[in-house]
NUSEFI-840836 format. One record per residue (C-alpha): x, y, z; residue in three letters. Coordinates in nm, 2 decimals. Example, Ala and Ser with C-alpha at 12.3 -4.5 7.8 and 13.67 -1.06 7.14 Angstrom:
BEGIN
{{1.23; -0.45; 0.78}; ALA};
{{1.37; -0.11; 0.71}; SER};
This chain:
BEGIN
{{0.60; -4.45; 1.95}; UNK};
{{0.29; -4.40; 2.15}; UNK};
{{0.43; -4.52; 2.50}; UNK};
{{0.65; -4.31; 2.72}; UNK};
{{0.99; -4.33; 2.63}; UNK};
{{1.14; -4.67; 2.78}; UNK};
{{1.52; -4.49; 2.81}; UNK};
{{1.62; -4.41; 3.13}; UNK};
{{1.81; -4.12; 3.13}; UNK};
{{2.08; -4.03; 3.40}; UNK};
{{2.07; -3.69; 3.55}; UNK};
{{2.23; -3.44; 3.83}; UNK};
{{1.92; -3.40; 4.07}; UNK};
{{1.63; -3.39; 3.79}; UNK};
{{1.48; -3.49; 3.44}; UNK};
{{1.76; -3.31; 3.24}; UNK};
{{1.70; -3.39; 2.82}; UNK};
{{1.73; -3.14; 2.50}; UNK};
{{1.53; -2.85; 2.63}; UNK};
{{1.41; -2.51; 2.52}; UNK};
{{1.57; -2.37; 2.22}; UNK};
{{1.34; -2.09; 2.20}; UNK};
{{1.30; -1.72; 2.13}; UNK};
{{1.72; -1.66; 2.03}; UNK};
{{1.69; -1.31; 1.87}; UNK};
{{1.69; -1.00; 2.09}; UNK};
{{1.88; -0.74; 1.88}; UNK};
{{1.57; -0.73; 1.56}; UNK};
{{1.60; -0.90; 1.28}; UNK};
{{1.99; -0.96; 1.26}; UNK};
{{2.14; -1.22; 1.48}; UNK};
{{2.10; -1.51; 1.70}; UNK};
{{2.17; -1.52; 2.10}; UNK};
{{2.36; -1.85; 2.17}; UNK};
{{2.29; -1.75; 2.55}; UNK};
{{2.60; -1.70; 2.80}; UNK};
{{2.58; -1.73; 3.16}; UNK};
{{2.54; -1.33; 3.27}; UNK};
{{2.81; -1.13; 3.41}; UNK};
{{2.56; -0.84; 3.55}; UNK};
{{2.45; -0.86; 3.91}; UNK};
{{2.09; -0.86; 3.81}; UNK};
{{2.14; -1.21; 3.61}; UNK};
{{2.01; -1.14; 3.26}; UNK};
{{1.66; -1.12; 3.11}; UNK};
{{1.52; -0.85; 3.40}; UNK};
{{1.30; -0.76; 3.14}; UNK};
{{1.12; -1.05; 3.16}; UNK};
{{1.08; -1.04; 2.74}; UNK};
{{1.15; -1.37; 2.52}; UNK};
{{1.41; -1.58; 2.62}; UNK};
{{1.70; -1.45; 2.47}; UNK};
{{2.04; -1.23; 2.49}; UNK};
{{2.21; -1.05; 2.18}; UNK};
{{2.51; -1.21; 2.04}; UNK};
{{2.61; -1.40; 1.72}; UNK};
{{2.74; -1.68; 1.65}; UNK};
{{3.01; -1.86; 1.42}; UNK};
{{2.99; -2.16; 1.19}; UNK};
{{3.19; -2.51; 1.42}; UNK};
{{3.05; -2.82; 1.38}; UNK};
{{3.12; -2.92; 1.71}; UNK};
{{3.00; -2.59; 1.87}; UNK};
{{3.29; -2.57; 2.06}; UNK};
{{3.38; -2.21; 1.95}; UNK};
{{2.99; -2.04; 1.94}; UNK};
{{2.94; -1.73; 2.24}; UNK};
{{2.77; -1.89; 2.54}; UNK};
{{2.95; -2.23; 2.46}; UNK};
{{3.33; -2.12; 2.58}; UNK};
{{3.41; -1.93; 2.82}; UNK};
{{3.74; -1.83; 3.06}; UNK};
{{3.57; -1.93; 3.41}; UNK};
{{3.39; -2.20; 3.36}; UNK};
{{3.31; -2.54; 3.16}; UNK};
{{3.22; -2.56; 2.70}; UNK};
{{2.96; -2.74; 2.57}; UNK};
{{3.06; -3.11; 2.59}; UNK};
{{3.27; -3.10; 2.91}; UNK};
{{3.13; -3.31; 3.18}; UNK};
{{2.98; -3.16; 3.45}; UNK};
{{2.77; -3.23; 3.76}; UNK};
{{2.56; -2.87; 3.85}; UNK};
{{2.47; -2.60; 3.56}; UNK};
{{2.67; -2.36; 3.70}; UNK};
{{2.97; -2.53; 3.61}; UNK};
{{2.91; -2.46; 3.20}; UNK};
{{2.95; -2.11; 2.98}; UNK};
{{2.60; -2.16; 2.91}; UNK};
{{2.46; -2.21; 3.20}; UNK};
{{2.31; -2.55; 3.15}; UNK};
{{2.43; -2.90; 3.27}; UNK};
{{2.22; -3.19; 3.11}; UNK};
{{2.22; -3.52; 2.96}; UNK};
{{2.32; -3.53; 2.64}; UNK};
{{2.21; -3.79; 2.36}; UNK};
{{2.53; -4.04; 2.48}; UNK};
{{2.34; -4.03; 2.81}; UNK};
{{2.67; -3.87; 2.96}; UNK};
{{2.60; -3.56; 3.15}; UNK};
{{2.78; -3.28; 3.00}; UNK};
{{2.78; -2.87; 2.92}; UNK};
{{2.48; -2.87; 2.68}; UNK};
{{2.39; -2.50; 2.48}; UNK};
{{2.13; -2.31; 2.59}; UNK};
{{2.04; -2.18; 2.26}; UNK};
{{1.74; -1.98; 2.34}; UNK};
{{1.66; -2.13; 2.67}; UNK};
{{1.78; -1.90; 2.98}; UNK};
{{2.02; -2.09; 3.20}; UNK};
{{2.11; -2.10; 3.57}; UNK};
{{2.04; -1.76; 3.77}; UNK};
{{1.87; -1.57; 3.50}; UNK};
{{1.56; -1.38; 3.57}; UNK};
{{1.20; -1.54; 3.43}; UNK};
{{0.88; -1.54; 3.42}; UNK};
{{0.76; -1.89; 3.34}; UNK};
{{0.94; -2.24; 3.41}; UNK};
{{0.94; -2.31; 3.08}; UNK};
{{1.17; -2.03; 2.98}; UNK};
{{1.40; -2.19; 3.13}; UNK};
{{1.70; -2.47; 3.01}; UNK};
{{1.61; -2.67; 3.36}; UNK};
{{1.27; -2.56; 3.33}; UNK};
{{1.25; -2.46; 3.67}; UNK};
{{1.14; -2.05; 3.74}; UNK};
{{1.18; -2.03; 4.14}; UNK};
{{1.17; -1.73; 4.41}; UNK};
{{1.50; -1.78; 4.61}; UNK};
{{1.48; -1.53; 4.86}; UNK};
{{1.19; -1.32; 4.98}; UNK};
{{1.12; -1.00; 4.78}; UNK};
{{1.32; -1.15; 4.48}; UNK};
{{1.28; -1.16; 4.15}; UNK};
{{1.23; -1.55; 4.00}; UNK};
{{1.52; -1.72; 3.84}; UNK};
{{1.59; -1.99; 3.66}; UNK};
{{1.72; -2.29; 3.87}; UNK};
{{2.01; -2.50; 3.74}; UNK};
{{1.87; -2.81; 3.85}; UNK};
{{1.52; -2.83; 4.00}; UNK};
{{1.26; -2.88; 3.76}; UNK};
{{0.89; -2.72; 3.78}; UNK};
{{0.60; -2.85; 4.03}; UNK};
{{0.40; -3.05; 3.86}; UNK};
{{-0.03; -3.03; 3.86}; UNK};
{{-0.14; -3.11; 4.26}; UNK};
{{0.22; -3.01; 4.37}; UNK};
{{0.20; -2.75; 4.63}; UNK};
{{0.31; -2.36; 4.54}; UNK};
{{0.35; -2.02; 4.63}; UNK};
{{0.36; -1.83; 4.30}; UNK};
{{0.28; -1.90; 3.94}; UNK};
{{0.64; -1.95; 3.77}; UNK};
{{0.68; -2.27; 4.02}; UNK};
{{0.42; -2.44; 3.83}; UNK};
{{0.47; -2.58; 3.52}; UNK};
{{0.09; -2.49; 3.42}; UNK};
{{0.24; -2.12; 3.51}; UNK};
{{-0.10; -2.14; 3.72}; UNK};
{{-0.07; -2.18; 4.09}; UNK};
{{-0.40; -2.14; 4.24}; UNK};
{{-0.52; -2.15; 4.62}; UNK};
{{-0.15; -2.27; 4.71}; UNK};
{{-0.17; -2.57; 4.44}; UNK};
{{-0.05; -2.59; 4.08}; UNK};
{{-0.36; -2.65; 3.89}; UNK};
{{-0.46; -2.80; 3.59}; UNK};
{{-0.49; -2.57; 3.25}; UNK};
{{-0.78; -2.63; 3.01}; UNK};
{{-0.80; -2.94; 2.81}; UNK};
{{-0.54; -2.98; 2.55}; UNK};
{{-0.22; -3.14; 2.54}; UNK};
{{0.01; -3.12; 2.87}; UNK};
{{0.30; -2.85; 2.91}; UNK};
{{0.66; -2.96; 2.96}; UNK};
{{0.70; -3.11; 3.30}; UNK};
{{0.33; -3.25; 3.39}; UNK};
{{0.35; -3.62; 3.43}; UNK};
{{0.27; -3.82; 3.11}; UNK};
{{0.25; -4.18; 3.01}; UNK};
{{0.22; -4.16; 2.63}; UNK};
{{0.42; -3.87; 2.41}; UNK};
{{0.05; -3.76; 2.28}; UNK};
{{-0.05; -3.65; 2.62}; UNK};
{{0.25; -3.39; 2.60}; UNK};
{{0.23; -3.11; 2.37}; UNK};
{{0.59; -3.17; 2.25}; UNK};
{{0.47; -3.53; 2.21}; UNK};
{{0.82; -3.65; 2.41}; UNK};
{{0.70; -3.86; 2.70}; UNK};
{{1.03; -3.94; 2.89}; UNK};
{{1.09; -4.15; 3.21}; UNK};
{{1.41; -4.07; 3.43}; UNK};
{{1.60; -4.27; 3.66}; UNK};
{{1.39; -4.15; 3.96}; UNK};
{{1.03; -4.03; 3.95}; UNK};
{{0.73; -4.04; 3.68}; UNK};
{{0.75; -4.00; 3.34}; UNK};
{{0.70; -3.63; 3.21}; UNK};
{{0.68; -3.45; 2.93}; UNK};
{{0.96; -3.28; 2.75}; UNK};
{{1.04; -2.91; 2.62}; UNK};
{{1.16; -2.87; 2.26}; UNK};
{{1.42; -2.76; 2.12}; UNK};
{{1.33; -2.41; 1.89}; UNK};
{{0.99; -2.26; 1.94}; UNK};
{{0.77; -2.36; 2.16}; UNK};
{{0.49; -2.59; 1.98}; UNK};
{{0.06; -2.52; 2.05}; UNK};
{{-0.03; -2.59; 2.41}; UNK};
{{0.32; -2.47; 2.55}; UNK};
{{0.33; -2.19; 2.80}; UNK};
{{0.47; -1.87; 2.68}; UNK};
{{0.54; -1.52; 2.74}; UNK};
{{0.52; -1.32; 2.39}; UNK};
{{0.38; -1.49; 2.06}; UNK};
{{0.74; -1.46; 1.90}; UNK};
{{0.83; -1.75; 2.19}; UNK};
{{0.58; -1.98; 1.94}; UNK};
{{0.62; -2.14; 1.65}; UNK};
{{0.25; -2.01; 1.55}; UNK};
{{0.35; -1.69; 1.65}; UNK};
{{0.06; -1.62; 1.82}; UNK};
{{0.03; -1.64; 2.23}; UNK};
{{-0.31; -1.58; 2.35}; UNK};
{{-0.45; -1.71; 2.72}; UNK};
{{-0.62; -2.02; 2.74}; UNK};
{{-1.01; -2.04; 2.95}; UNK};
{{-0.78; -2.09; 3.31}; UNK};
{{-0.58; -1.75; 3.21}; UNK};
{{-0.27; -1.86; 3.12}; UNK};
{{-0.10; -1.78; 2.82}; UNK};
{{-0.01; -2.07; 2.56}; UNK};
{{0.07; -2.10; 2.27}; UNK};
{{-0.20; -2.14; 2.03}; UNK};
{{-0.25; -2.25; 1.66}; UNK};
{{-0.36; -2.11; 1.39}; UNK};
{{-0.67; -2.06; 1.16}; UNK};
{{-0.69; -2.32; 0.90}; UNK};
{{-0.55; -2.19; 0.55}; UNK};
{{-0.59; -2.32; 0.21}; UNK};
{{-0.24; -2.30; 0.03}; UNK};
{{-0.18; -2.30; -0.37}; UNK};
{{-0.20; -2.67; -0.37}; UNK};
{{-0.56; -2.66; -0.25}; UNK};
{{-0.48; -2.83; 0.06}; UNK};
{{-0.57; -2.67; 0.42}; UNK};
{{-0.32; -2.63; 0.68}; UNK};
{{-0.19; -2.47; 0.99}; UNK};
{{0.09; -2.57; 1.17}; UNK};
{{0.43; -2.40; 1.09}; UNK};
{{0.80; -2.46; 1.13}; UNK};
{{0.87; -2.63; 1.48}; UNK};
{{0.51; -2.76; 1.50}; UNK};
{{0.48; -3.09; 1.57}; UNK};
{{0.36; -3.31; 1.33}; UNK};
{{0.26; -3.61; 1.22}; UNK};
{{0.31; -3.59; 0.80}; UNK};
{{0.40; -3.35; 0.53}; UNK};
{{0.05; -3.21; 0.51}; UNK};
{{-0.04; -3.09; 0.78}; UNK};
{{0.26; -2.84; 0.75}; UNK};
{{0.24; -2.53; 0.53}; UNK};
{{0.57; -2.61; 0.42}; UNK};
{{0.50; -2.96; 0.33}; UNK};
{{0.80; -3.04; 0.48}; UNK};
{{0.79; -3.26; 0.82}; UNK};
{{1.10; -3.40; 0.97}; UNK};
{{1.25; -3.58; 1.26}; UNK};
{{1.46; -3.37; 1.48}; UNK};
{{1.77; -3.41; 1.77}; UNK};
{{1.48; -3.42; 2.01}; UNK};
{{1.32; -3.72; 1.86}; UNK};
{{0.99; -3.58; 1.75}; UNK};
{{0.85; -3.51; 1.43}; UNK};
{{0.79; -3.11; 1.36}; UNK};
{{0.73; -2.91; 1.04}; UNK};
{{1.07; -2.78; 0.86}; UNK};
{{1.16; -2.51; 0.62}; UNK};
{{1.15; -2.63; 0.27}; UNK};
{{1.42; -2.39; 0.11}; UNK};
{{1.42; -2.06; -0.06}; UNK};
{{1.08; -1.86; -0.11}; UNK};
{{0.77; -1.95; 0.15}; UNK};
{{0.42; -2.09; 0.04}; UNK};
{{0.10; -1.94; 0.08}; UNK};
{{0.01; -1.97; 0.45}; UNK};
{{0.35; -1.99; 0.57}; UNK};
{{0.44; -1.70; 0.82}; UNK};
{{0.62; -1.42; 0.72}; UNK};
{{0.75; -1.07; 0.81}; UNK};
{{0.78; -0.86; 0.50}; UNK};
{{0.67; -0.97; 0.12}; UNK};
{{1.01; -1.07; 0.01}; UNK};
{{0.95; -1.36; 0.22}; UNK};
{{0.68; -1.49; 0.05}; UNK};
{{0.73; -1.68; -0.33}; UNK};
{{0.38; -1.40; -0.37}; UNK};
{{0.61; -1.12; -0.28}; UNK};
{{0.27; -1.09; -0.07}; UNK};
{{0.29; -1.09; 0.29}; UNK};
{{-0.04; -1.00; 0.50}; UNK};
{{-0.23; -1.06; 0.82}; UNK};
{{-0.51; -1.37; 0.83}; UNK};
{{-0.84; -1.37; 0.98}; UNK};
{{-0.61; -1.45; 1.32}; UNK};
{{-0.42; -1.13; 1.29}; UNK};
{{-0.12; -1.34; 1.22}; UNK};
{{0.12; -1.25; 0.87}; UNK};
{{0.10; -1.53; 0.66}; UNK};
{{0.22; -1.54; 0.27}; UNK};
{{-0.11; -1.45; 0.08}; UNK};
{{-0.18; -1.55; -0.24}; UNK};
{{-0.11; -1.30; -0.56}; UNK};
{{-0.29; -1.48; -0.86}; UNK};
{{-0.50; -1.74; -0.96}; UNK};
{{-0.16; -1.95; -1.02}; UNK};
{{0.11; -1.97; -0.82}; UNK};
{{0.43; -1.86; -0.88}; UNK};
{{0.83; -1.97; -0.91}; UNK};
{{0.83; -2.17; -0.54}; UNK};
{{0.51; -2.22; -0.45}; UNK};
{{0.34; -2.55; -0.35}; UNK};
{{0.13; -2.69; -0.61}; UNK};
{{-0.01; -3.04; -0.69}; UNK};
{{-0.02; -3.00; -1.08}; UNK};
{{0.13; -2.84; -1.37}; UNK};
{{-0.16; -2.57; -1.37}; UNK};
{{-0.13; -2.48; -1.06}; UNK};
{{0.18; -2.27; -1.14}; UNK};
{{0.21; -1.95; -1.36}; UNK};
{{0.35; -1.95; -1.69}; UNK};
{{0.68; -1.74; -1.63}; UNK};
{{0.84; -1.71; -1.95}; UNK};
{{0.73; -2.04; -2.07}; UNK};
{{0.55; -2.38; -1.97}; UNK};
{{0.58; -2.40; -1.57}; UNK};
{{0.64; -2.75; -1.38}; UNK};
{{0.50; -2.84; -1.06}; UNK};
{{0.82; -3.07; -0.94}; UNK};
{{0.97; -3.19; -0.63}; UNK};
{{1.25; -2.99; -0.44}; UNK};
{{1.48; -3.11; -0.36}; UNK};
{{1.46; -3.35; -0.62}; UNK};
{{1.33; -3.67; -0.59}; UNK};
{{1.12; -3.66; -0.25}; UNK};
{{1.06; -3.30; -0.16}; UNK};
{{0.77; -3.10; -0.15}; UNK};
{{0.59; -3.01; -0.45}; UNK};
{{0.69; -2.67; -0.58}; UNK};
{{0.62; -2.45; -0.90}; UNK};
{{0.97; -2.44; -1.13}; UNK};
{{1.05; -2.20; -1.38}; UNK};
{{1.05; -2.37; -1.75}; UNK};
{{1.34; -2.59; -1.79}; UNK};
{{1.65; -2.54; -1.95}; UNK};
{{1.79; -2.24; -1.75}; UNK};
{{2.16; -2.29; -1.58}; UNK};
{{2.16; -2.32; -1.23}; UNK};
{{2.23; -1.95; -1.08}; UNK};
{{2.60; -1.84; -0.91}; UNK};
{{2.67; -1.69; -0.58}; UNK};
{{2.46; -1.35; -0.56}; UNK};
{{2.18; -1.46; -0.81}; UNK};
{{1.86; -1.39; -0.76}; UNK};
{{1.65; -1.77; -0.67}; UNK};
{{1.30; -1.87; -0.55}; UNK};
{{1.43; -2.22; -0.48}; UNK};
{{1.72; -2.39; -0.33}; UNK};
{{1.77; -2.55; -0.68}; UNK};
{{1.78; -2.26; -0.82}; UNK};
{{2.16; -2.24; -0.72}; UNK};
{{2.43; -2.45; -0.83}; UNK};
{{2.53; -2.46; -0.45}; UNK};
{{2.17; -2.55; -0.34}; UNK};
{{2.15; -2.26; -0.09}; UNK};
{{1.87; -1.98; -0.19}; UNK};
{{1.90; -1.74; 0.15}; UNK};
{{1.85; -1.37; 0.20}; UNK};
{{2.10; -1.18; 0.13}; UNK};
{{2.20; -0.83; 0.31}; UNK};
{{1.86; -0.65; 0.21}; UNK};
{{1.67; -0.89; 0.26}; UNK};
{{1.61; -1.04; -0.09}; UNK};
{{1.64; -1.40; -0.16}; UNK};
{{1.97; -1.48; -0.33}; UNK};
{{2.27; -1.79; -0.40}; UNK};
{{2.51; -1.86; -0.18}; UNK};
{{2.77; -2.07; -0.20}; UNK};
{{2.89; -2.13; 0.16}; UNK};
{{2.71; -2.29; 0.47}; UNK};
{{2.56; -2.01; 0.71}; UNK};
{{2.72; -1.94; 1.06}; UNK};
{{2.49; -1.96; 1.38}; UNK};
{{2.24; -1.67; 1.37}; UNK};
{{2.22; -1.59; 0.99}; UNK};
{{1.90; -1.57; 0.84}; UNK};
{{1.79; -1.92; 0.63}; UNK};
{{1.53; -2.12; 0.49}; UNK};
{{1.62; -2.49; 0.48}; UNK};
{{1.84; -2.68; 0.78}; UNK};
{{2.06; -2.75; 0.48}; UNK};
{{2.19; -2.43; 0.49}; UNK};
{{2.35; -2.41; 0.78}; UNK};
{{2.72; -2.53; 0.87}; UNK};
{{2.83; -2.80; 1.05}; UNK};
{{2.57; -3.16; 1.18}; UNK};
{{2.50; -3.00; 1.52}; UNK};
{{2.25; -2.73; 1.33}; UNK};
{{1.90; -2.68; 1.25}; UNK};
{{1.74; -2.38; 1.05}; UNK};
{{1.48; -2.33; 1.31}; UNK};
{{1.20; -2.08; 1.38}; UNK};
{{1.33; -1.84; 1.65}; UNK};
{{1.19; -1.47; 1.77}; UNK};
{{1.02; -1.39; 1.43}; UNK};
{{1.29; -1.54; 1.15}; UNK};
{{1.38; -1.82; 1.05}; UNK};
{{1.78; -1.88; 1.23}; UNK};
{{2.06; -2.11; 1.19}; UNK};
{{2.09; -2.26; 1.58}; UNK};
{{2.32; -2.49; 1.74}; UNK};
{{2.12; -2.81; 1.87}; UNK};
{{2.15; -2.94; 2.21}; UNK};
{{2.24; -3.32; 2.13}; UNK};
């Protein structure tokens, strides 16, 4: 809907909803950080990098036993709480039941860490405590809205604090935390009002969408950061791209979005924060879809655009096992008459198939599609390659469709560069 969000939600001292699953992956290209409240005197993150913290996770439906969400000294995710310093992870929200409990931080840094920006942060809330210290995030003030009065950038939730006032950034869509009264106003297009105070806009969960303040472009789900005309750097989307299907898009996975089209995985979905955003598909990426090396790509061709960014590129004239297409000639003959079909069978995107008749492939197999396997998961395996797998995929294994991963309380989401099984903070 178009209106700001008639729920009222309940909260300890601020606007506290499903926030700021963001850049997870700290350690490469290997695992996921579910983030855990830091033992070290300096807090965490001194680096000031993406949001995120090394540590992997492990396949619970109820995310009871992930790192970050137990912990010996303090509250799980679920428990009921009243401040964020009373959960593993840091973070003390409101939870879809409206009941204020321990929620994950997956990717969002939680009370006491060091940032750079509010919305780094679960409560998205960067402050200076003490003179001469570094900023951290707070556990429940939120960021100072545009007119709001301010010492430093990371107060503002424009990250812009000019002549002792937050100020406005250029126009575009507002950041998480800038008063709102419809969800297209905010660039995560989640327009909430709380118990007390104005409506605002919301953070998302996974990367952060176009307009969104960030630090590095792996915190974006465009993967590109770049500073808007005020200076500050956002989020920012990229160049138009015409896929095998002859269609032109942009937007990637976590992008917000309003159909299928407009996302160069053809895939859009609802997600636990209530807005629509571009999904994985499964198996191999389409032309245009980001990607880090060419085993990524249903090409095998992986290459920077006329933004700098790597996007699957384009091999032939045809496309080949997995990629979009519109029409039988759109694909390659491999080995016989191709077929442009839907996959997953009978409403998802449309995707090149190898000639019918061929089993579905075991554990181990080599697949360009999630159909591909009898178990309907196409994943890479330990080199990298795409392969079958029978089993659902713990927290921080690499994917390519949410249906991958284990357990209802999971999302295969963009996160630090790869595509990541995450934990979702209903």
């Amino acid at each position: 809907m178009n209106e700001a969000r008639a729920r009222r939600l309940p909260r300890p001292s601020v606007v506290a909803i499903l926030v700021a699953v963001c850049a997870l992956v700290a350690c490469g290209e290997s695992v996921l950080s579910v983030i855990e409240r830091d033992a070290r005197p300096d807090g965490g993150d001194a680096d000031g990098g993406t949001d995120a913290s090394p540590d992997v996770g492990a396949p619970d439906a109820d995310l009871g036993d992930a790192p970050g969400l137990t912990c010996a000294d303090a509250s799980p995710v679920n428990a009921h709480c009243a401040l964020s310093n009373e959960c593993c992870s840091g973070y003390c929200a409101s939870a879809s039941t409206l009941e204020t409990t321990c929620r994950p931080a997956t990717g969002c840094l939680g009370a006491a860490s060091a940032c750079t920006r509010a919305g780094a942060c679960c409560s998205n809330g960067c402050f200076v405590s003490d003179p001469g210290a570094a900023p951290r995030c707070a556990g429940e003030s939120a960021c100072a809205a545009t007119g709001a009065n301010c010492a430093t950038d990371v107060e503002c939730c424009t990250n812009h604090c000019a002549g002792g006032t937050c100020a406005a950034l250029a126009p575009g869509c507002n950041p998480a935390g800038e008063a709102c009264t419809l969800d297209t106003e905010c660039c995560g297009r989640i327009c909430v009002a709380p118990n007390e105070g104005p409506a605002t806009c919301q953070l998302l969960q996974g990367c952060r969408p176009e307009g969104e303040t960030c630090t590095t472009a792996n915190d974006c789900c465009s993967n590109r950061c770049a500073a808007d005309a005020t200076g500050v750097l956002r989020c920012t989307a990229l160049a138009a791209c015409t896929a095998n299907d002859r269609r032109a898009c942009s937007r990637q996975v976590g992008d917000v979005c309003k159909d299928a089209m407009q996302c160069c995985s053809r895939v859009c979905l609802t997600t636990g924060d209530g807005t629509k955003r571009c999904a994985a598909s499964g198996g191999c990426r389409s032309e245009c879809e980001l990607c880090t090396t060419g085993s990524d790509c249903c090409s095998g061709m992986c290459g920077a655009g006329s933004d700098g960014v790597n996007r699957c590129q384009a091999a032939a004239a045809c496309g080949k096992p997995g990629e979009g297409c519109e029409k039988d000639p759109d694909c390659c003959a491999t080995g016989g008459p191709s077929k442009c079909l839907p996959d997953p069978a009978p409403a998802g995107p449309k995707r090149c198939h190898r000639p019918a008749g061929a089993a579905c492939a075991g554990e181990g197999t080599g697949c360009s599609l999630s159909s591909d396997c009898c178990a309907g998961r196409c994943v890479p395996g330990p080199a990298g390659a795409l392969a079958c797998r029978a089993t659902c995929l713990p927290f921080g294994a690499a994917c390519t469709s949410r249906a991958d991963c284990c357990g209802t309380s999971s999302d295969c989401m963009f996160l630090n560069g790869a595509l990541r099984c995450a934990p979702l903070a209903r």
